[in-house]
C-alpha positions in Angstrom: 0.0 0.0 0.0 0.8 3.4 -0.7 1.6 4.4 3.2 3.4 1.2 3.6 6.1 1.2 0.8 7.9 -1.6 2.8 5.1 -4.2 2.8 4.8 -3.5 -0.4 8.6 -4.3 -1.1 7.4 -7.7 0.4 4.5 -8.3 -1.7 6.7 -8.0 -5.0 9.1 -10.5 -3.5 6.4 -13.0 -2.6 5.0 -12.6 -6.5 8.4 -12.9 -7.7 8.6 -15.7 -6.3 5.3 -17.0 -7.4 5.9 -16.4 -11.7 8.9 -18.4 -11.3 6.7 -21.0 -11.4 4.0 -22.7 -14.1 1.9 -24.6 -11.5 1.1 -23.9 -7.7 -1.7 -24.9 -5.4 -3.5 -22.7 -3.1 -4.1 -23.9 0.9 -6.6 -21.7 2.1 -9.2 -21.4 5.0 -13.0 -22.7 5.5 -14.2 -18.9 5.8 -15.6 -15.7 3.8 -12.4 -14.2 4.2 -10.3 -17.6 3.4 -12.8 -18.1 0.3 -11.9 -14.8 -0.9 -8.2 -14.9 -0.7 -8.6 -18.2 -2.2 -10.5 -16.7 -5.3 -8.2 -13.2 -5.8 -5.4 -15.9 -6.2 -7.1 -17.7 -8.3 -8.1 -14.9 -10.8 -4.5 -13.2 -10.5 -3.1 -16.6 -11.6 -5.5 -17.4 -14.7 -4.7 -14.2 -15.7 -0.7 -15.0 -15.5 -0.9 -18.8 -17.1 0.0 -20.1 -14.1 -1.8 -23.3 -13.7 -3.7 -23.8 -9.9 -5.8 -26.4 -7.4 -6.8 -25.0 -4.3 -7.7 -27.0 -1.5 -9.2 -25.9 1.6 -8.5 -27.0 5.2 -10.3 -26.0 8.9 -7.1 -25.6 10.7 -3.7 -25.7 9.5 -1.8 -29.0 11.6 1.0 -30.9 10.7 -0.2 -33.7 9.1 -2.3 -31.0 6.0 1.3 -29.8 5.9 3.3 -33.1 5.3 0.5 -33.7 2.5 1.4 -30.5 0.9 4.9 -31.5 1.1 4.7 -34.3 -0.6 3.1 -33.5 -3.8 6.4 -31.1 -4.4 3.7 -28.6 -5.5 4.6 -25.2 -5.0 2.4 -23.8 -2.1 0.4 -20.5 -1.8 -1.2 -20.2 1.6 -3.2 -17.6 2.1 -5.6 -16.5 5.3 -3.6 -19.3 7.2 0.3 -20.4 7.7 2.1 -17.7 9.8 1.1 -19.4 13.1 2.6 -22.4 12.1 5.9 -21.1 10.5 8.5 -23.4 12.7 6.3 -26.5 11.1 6.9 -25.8 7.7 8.8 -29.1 6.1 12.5 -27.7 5.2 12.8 -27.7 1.7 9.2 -26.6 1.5 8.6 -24.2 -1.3 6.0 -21.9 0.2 4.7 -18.3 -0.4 2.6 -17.0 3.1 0.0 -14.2 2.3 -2.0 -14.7 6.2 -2.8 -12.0 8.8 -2.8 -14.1 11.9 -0.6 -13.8 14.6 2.9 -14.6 13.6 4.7 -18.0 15.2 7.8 -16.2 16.6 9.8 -19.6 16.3 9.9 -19.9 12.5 11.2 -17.8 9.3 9.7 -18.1 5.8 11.9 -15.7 3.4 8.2 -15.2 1.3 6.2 -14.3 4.1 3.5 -11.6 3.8 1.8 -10.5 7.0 0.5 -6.9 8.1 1.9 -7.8 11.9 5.7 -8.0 10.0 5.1 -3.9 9.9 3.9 -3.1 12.5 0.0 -3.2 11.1 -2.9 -5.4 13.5 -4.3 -8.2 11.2 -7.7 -8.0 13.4 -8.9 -4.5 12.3 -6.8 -3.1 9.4 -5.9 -6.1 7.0 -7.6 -9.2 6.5 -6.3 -12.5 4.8 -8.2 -11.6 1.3 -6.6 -8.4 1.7 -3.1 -9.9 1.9 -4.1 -12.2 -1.2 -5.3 -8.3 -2.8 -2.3 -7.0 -1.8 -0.2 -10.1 -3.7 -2.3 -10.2 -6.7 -1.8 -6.6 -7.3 2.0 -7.1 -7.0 1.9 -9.9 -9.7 1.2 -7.5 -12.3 -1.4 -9.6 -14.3 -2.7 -8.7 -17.6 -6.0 -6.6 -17.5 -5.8 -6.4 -13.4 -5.9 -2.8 -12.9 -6.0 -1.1 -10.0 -8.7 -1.5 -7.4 -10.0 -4.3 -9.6 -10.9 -7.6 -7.4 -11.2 -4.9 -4.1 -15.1 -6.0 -4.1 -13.4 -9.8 -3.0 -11.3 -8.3 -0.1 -13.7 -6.3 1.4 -16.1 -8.7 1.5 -13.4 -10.9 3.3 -12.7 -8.1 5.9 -16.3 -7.9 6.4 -16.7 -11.2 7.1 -13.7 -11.5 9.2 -15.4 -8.8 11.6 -12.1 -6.2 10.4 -15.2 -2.8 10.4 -17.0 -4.4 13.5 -14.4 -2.3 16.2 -14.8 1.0 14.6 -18.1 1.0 13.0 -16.2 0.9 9.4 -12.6 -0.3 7.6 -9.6 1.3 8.5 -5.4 0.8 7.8 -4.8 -0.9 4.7 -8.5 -2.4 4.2 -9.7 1.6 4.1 -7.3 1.7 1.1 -8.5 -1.1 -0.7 -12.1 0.3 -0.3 -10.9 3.5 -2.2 -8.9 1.9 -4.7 -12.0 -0.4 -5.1 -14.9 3.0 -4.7 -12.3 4.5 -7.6 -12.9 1.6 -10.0 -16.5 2.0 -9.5 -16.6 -1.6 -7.8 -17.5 -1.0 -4.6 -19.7 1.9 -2.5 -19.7 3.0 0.9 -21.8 4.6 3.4 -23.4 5.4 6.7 -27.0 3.0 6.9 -28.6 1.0 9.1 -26.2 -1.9 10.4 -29.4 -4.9 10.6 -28.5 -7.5 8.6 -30.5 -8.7 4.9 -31.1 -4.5 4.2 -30.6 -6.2 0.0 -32.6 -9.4 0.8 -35.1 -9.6 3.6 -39.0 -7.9 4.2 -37.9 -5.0 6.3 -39.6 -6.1 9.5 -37.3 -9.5 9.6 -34.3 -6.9 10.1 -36.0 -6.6 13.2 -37.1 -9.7 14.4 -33.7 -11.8 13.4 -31.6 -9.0 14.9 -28.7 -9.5 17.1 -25.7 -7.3 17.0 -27.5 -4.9 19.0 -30.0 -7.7 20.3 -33.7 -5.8 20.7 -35.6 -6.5 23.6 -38.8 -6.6 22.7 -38.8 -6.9 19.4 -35.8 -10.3 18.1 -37.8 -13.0 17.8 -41.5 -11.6 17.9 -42.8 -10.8 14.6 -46.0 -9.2 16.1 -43.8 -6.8 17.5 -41.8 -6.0 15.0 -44.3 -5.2 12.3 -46.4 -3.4 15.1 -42.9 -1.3 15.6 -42.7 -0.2 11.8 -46.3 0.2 11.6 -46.2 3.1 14.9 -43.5 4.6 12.9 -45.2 5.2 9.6 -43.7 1.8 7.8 -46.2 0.5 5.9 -46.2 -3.0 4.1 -46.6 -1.6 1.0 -48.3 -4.6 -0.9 -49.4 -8.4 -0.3 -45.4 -9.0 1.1 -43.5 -6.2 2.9 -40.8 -4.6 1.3 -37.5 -5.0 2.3 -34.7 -2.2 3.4 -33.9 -1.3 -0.2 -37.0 -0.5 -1.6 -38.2 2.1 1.0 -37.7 5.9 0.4 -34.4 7.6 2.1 -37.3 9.2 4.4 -38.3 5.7 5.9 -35.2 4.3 6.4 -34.7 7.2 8.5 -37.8 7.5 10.5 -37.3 3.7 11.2 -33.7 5.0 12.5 -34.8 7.4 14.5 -37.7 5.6 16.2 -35.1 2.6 17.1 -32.7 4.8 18.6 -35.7 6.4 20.5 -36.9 2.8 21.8 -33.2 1.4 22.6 -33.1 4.3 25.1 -36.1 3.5 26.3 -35.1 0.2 27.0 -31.9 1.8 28.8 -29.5 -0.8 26.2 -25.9 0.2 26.6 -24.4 3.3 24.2 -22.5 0.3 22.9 -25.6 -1.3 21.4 -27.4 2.2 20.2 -23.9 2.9 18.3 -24.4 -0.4 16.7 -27.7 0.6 15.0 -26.0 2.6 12.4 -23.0 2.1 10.8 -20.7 1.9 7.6 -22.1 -0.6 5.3 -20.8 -1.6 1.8 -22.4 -2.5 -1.7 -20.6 -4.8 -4.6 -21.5 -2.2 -7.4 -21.5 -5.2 -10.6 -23.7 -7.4 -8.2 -27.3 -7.3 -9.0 -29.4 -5.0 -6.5 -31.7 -7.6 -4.3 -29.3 -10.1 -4.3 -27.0 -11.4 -1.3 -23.9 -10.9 -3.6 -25.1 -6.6 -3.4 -24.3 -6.6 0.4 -21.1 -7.3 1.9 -22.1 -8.6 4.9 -25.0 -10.9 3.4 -22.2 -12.1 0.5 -19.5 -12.8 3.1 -22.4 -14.8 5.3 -23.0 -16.9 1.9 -19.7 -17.8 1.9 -19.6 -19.1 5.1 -22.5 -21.2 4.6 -20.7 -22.9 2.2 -17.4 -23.7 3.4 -17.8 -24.3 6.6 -20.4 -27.3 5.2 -17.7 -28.6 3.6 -18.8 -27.4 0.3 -15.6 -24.7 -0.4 -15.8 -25.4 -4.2 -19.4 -23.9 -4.2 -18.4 -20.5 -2.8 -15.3 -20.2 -4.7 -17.5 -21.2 -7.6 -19.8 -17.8 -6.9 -16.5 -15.3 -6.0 -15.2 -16.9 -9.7 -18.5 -15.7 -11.0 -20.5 -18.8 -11.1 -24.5 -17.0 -10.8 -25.9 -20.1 -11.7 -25.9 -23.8 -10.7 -23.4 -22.9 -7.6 -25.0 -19.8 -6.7 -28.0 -22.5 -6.4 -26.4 -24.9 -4.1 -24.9 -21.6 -2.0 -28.7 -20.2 -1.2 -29.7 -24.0 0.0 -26.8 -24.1 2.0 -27.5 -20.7 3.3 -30.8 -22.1 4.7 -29.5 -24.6 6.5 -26.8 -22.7 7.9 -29.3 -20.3 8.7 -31.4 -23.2 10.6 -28.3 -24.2 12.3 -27.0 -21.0 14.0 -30.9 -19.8 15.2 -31.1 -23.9 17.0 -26.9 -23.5 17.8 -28.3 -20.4 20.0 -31.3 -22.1 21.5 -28.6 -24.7 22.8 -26.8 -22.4 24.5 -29.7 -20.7 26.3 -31.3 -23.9 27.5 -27.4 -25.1 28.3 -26.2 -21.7 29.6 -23.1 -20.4 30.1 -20.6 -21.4 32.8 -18.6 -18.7 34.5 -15.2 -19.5 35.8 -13.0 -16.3 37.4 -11.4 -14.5 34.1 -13.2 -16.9 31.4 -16.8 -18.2 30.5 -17.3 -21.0 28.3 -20.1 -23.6 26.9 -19.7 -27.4 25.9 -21.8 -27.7 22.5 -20.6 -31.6 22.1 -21.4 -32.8 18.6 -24.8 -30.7 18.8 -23.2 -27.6 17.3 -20.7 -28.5 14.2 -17.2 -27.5 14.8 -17.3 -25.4 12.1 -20.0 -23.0 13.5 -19.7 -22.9 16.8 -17.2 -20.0 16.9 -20.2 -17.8 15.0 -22.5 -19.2 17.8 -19.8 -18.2 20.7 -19.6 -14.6 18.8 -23.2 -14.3 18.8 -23.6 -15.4 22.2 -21.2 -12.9 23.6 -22.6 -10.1 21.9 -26.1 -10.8 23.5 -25.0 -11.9 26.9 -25.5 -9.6 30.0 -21.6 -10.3 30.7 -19.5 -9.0 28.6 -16.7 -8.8 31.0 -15.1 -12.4 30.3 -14.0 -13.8 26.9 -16.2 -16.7 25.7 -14.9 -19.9 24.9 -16.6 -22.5 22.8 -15.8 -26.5 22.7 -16.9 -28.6 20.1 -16.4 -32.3 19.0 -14.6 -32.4 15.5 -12.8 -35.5 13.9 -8.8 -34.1 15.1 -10.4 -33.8 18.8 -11.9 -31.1 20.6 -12.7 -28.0 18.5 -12.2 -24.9 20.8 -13.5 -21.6 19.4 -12.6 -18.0 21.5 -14.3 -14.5 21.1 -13.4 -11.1 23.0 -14.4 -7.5 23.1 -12.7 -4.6 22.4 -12.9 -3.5 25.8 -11.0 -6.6 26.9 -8.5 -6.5 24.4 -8.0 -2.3 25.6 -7.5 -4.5 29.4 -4.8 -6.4 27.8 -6.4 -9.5 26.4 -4.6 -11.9 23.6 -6.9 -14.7 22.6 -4.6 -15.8 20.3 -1.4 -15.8 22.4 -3.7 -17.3 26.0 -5.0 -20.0 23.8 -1.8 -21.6 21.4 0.3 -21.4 25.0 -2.6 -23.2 26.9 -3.3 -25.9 23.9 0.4 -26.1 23.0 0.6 -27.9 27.1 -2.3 -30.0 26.9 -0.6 -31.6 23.5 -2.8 -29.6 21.0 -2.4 -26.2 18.6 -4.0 -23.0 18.5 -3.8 -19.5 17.5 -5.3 -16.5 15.8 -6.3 -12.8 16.8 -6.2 -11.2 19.9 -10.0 -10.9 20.0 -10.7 -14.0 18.4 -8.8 -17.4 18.6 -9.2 -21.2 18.1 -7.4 -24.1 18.8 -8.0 -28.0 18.8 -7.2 -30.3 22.1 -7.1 -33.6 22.9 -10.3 -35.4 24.1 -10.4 -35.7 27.9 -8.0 -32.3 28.4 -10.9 -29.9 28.5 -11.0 -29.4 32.2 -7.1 -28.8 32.5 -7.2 -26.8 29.6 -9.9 -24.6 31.1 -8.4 -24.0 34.0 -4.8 -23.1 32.4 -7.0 -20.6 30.5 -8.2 -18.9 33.8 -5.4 -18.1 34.6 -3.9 -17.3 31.8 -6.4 -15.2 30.8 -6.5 -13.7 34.5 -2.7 -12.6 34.2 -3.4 -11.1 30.9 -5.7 -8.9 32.5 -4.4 -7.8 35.8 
């Protein structure tokens, strides 16, 4: 980036090293922004020749590494590898394009990471971002500028990267201009409810959760009897959804929520969270999930994390057809999944410890999920002065999934550095951000591991 001549300096090393080559594979993550990366790549290098698989792996452990080694493929990991740097095979021909936090023990000469300079990979650059940042340093034929910005936005979005400040800052802000400049993306101040492109207007309501509405989530009476008292009409046999009401009723419903989350004395936190910087995929069609950031990065996820990888990066390829299909069926279940993966842990609750709360989903929530459904609890619980961790069965173990606040991580909290030190002495692996972390444990280590967490956790903020 332009402010960051030195990272870019890196960037052109790591695509250096990448045209050397006619064939490479791509290792990337089960998420929106993992997906993303994994489709920049993918575009940079049909436009270069270079010929590509990509294959896409839940956590990054030493066995999907030996694999990789073995096929004496050239590897291009991106939205995963820096945490596991002192793993890498020797000999391993490798080019790292990740924003995690960086495993201190290893050295990869093609490395490219915001936290090398000085940048936080949880709010400023994303792992798409990184794969932007590489694909616009391989120079391709007919890439210009800006172009494939739409793909690592909707990355950061999905990764949470505009969830601290209400919008994208760092590197990601610059993307977003370089991509507002090219006339692929917009930008702008609007109501922060999720399915504004999709959904009847009175659903924003009654599926809403970051800022959960008392009153009004989950009761549909309420809801339309909310928009009704503030001059929302249906307008037809089916309401209409965010999009297709006049700039005048988006903002009287604006108004009248702000005026009822006072009157339900919800934290400034949560009236902040009514309004803030949204962004729209200009060459998507209007009404579709692909518009939205948010509702395209969610589409994502209800792919990959299914196990079905090849169908989102069908639809970030282009694919508006048979894929884009499967995605919206998937969507529904995933949908289904995370609205029952909520009911579990209210009817389960939440156990509080001294410095950490956690829940056990067992194999009712999939491991795949159950960080979402950790994040969601969090932001709706009454306590949100303990991190949240999440346990899971998966096939490798016991799936552990970790989300902070902002205000913890101001307090000193590292979910990333609390959790790989805690698994790494119960005999398993994790890392990740400092507000959100995972890591897989042996069966039957839960109990030591939590309470190694405690304390960890404890010392981090005293």
């Amino acid at each position: 980036m332009s402010d960051h001549p030195s990272m870019k300096q890196r960037a052109d090393k790591c695509a250096a090293a990448i045209k050397r080559h006619e064939e490479v594979r791509i290792v990337s993550h089960i998420d929106a922004d993992g997906l993303t990366a994994a489709a920049i790549m993918c575009h940079a290098l049909d436009r270069l020749g270079i010929e590509h698989g990509v294959r896409f792996v839940k956590q990054l452990g030493k066995n999907v590494l030996d694999e990789v080694a073995d096929t004496n493929i050239p590897t291009i990991f991106t939205d995963l590898g820096s945490g596991m740097l002192s793993d890498m095979p020797r000999g391993m021909d490798v080019v790292i394009a990740d924003h995690h936090q960086i495993d201190q023990n290893g050295n990869i000469e093609y490395h490219l990471n915001p936290h090398l300079f000085g940048i936080d990979g949880s709010t400023e650059l994303s792992g798409s971002g990184c794969a932007y940042l590489l694909a616009q340093a391989l120079s391709c034929p007919g890439l210009k500028s800006g172009d494939l910005a739409d793909l690592a936005i909707v990355g950061a979005v999905g990764d949470l990267q505009a969830r601290k400040f209400g919008k994208l800052v760092g590197c990601n802000r610059e993307i977003l201009k370089q991509g507002a400049d090219r006339g692929v993306l917009n930008y702008k101040k609007d109501l922060s409810f999720f399915g504004k492109q999709t959904r009847e207007v009175f659903k924003l309501l009654l599926y809403s959760s970051d800022p959960y509405l008392p009153g009004l989530t989950g009761n549909e009476g309420a809801s339309i009897g909310f928009l009704r008292k503030a001059g929302i009409d249906a307008g037809g046999e089916r309401w209409r959804r965010w999009i297709d009401l006049s700039e005048g009723e988006q903002q009287k419903v604006v108004s009248s929520l702000v005026q009822y989350c006072i009157s339900k004395r919800m934290s400034s936190y949560h009236v902040h969270r009514l309004v803030t910087e949204v962004y729209t995929l200009c060459r998507e069609q209007e009404g579709t999930e692909m518009r939205d950031a948010s509702e395209y990065s969610t589409l994502l996820n209800a792919t990959a994390r299914y196990g079905f990888a090849d169908v989102g990066l069908a639809v970030c390829l282009g694919d508006r057809d048979k894929k884009l299909a499967e995605a919206h069926d998937l969507l529904k279940d995933h949908r289904k999944n995370l609205v029952e993966g909520l009911k579990l842990v209210r009817e389960k609750g939440i156990t509080e410890m001294n410095h950490v709360q956690y829940f056990d989903a067992g194999s009712s929530i999939r491991d795949t999920i159950v960080g979402i459904v950790a994040g969601m609890s969090l932001t709706n619980s009454r306590n949100r002065n303990m991190p949240i961790f999440a346990f899971a069965e998966s096939d490798d173990g016991l799936k552990v999934s970790a989300r902070g606040t902002q205000g913890l991580i101001r307090k000193g909290l590292n979910l990333a550095d609390a959790i790989g030190a805690c698994a790494a002495k119960v005999g398993g692996t994790g890392g990740g951000h400092n507000i959100a972390a995972g890591a897989t444990i042996p069966r039957g280590s839960k109990d030591e591991f939590l309470e190694l967490l405690d304390t960890a956790v404890g010392e981090q903020l005293s």
